[in-house]
VEXDREN-2710 file (C-alpha; in Angstrom, 1 decimal):
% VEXDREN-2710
k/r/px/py/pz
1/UNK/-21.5/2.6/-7.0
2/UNK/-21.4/0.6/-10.3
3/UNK/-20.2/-3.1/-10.2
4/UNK/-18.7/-5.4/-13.2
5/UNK/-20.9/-8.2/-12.2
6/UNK/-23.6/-7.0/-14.7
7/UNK/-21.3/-7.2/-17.4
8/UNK/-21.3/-10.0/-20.3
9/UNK/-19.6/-13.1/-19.1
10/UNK/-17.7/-13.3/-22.1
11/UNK/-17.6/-11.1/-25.3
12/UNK/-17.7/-12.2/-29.2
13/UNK/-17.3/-10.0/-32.3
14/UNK/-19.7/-7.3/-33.3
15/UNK/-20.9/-7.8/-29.8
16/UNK/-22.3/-4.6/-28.4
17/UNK/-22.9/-3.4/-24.7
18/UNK/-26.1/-1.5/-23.5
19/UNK/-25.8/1.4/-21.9
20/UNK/-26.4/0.5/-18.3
21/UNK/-23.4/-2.4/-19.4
22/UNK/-21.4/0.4/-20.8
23/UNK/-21.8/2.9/-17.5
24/UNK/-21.2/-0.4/-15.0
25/UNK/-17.5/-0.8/-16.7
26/UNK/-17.1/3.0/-16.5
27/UNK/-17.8/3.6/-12.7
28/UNK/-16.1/0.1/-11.7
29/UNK/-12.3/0.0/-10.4
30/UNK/-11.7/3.7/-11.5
31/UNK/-9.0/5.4/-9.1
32/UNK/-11.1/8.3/-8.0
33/UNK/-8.5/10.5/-5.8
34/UNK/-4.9/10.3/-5.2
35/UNK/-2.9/12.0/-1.9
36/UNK/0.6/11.6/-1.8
37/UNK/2.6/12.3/1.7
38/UNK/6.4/12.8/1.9
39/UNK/9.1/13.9/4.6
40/UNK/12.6/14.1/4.8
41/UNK/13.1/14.7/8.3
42/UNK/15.1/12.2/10.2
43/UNK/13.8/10.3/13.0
44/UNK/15.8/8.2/15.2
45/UNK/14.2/5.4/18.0
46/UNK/16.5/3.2/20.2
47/UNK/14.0/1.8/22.1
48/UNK/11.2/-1.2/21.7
49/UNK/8.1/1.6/21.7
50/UNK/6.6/2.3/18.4
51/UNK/7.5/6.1/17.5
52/UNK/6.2/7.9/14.6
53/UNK/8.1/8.1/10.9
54/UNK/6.3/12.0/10.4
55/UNK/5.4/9.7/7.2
56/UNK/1.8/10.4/7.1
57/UNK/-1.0/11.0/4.5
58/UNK/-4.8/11.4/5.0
59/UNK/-7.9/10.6/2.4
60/UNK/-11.7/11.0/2.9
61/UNK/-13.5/8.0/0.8
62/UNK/-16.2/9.6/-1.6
63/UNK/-18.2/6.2/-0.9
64/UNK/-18.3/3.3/1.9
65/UNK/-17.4/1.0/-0.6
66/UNK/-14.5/2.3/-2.0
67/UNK/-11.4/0.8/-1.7
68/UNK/-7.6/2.5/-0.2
69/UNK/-4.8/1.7/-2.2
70/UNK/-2.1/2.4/0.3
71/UNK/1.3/2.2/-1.2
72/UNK/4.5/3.2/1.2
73/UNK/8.2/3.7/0.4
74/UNK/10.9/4.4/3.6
75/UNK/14.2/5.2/1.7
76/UNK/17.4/6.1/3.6
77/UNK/16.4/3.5/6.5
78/UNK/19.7/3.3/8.9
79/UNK/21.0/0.6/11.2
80/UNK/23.8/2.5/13.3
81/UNK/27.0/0.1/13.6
82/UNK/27.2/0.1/16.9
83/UNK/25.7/-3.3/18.0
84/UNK/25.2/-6.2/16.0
85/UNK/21.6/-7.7/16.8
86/UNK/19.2/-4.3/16.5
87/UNK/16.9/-4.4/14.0
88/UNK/13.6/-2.4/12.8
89/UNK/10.1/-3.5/13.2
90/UNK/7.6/-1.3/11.2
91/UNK/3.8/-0.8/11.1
92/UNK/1.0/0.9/8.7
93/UNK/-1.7/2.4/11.2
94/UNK/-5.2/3.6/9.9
95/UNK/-6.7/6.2/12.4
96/UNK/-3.8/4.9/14.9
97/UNK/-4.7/1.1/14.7
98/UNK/-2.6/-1.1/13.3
99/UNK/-3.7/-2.5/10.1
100/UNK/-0.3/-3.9/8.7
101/UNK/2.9/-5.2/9.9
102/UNK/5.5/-3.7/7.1
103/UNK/8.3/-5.8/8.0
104/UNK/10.0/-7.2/11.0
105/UNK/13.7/-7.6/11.7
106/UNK/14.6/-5.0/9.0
107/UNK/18.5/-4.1/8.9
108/UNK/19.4/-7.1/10.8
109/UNK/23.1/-7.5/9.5
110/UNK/23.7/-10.2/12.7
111/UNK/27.5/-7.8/12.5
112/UNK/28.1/-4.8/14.3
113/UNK/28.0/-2.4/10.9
114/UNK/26.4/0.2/9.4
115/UNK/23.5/-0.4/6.9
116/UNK/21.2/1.7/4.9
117/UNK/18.3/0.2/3.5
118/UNK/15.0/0.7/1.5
119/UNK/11.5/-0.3/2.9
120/UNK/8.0/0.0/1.0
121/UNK/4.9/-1.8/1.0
122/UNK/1.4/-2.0/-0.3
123/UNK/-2.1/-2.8/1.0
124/UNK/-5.4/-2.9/-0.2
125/UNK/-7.8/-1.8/2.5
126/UNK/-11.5/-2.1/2.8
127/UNK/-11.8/1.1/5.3
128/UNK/-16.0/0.7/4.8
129/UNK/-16.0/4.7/6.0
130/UNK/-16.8/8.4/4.4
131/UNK/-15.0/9.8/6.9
132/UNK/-11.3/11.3/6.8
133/UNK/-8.9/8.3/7.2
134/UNK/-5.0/8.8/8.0
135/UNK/-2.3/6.6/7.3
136/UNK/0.9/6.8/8.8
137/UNK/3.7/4.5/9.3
138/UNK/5.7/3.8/12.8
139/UNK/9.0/1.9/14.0
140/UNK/10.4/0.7/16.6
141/UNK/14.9/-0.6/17.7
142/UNK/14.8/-4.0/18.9
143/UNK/17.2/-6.0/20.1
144/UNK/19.5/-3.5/22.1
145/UNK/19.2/0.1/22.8
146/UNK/20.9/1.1/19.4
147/UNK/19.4/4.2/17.2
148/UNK/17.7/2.7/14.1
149/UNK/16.2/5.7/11.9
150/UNK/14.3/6.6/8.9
151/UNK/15.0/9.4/6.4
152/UNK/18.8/9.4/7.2
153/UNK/19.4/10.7/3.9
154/UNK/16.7/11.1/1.8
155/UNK/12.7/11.1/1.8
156/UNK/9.9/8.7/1.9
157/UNK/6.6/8.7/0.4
158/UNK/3.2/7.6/1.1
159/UNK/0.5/7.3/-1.6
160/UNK/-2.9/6.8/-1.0
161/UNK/-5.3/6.2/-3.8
162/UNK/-9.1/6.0/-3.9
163/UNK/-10.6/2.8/-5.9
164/UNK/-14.0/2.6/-6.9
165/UNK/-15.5/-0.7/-5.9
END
């Protein structure tokens, strides 16, 4: 895969670039796939284990030294009002391993009330793989045994976008 680090280190007027120059900045940092996942069904968890979102989205890098672009969005997130200290914890997982902690404490209103709420995130992996990689996203109620959900209302998106490196 091309690289920038044959390129000028700086550029003047009426410079030109040779070829192999010109094909470098064409290959580097290009986004070479997209896949977008969405849902809308709701999912409910009132307990501490990690459940599934059904947000999920899976990619298979053309090269190992591409790049993932992972960019997440949970809309219609929902604290129930029945108890005032549950709250959401939420993971990225690659191939069912965690690879980022989304947030922690989310919908925490310290008051027994009802809250909706937006969650999204991005991360820039460095998977190093060819083969088919999926990303989904998991939560988990802490703090009581109160429902906190995602998709209560609406749906959520995961984007996942191939960079070349």
């Amino acid at each position: 895969m091309a690289t920038v680090t044959t390129l000028p280190a700086t550029f003047v007027s009426g410079a030109v670039l040779t070829a192999a120059q010109q094909n470098d900045l064409r290959g580097a940092f290009r986004v070479l796939q997209v896949v977008v996942g969405t849902t809308s069904t709701n999912v409910s968890n009132s307990t501490s284990d990690f459940a599934d979102t059904l947000l999920t989205a899976t990619i298979t890098p053309s090269s190992t030294s591409s790049k993932i672009l992972v960019y997440v969005v949970h809309t219609s997130c929902h604290k129930t009002a029945g108890n005032a200290s549950n709250r959401m914890n939420m993971k990225l997982q690659r191939n069912a391993v965690d690879v980022l902690i989304i947030g922690s404490d989310l919908g925490f209103t310290e008051i027994a009330q009802r809250s909706l709420f937006t969650v999204s995130s991005t991360f820039f992996d460095s998977p190093a793989s060819v083969a088919a990689l999926t990303y989904k996203t998991v939560f988990n109620s802490t703090g009581n045994t109160a429902a906190m959900s995602v998709q209560e209302s609406g749906a959520s998106t995961i984007t996942l976008m191939e960079i070349s490196a």
